[in-house]
C-alpha positions, 0 to 999 in steps of 0.5 A: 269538983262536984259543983264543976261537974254538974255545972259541966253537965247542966250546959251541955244538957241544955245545948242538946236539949236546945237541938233536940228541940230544933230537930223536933220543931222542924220535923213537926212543921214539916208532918203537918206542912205535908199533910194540911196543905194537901187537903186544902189545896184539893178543896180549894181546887174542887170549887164545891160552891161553884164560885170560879169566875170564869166558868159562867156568867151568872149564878143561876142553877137550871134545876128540873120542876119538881114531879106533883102527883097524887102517889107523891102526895101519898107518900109524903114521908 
């Protein structure tokens, strides 16, 4: 009777156990969908290396000639 018992136990723990765990995978897929893909998505639409095609013909940053002066020069760092 007892065998019986915990053999009874035993299968219907691991029936829970396996949808229990199911329940947490999905659950944890779902956090971590939720929370990565927005941040990739903001980066990949921010273009920080300024790298759309469409946006310019070249890749040339205008950028200012740098000020040389003697007070420049003083303060060096």
């Amino acid at each position: 009777m007892t065998m019986s018992f915990l053999k009874t136990a035993g299968t219907w723990w691991r029936r829970l156990a396996r949808q229990l765990g199911r329940a947490q995978t999905h659950l944890l897929v779902a956090i971590v969908y939720w929370l990565v893909v927005p941040v990739f998505s903001l980066v990949r639409l921010a273009d920080p290396l300024r790298l759309r095609r469409n946006a310019r013909h070249s890749f040339w940053i205008i950028r200012r000639p740098p000020r040389h002066s003697l007070e420049e020069a003083r303060r060096q760092y």
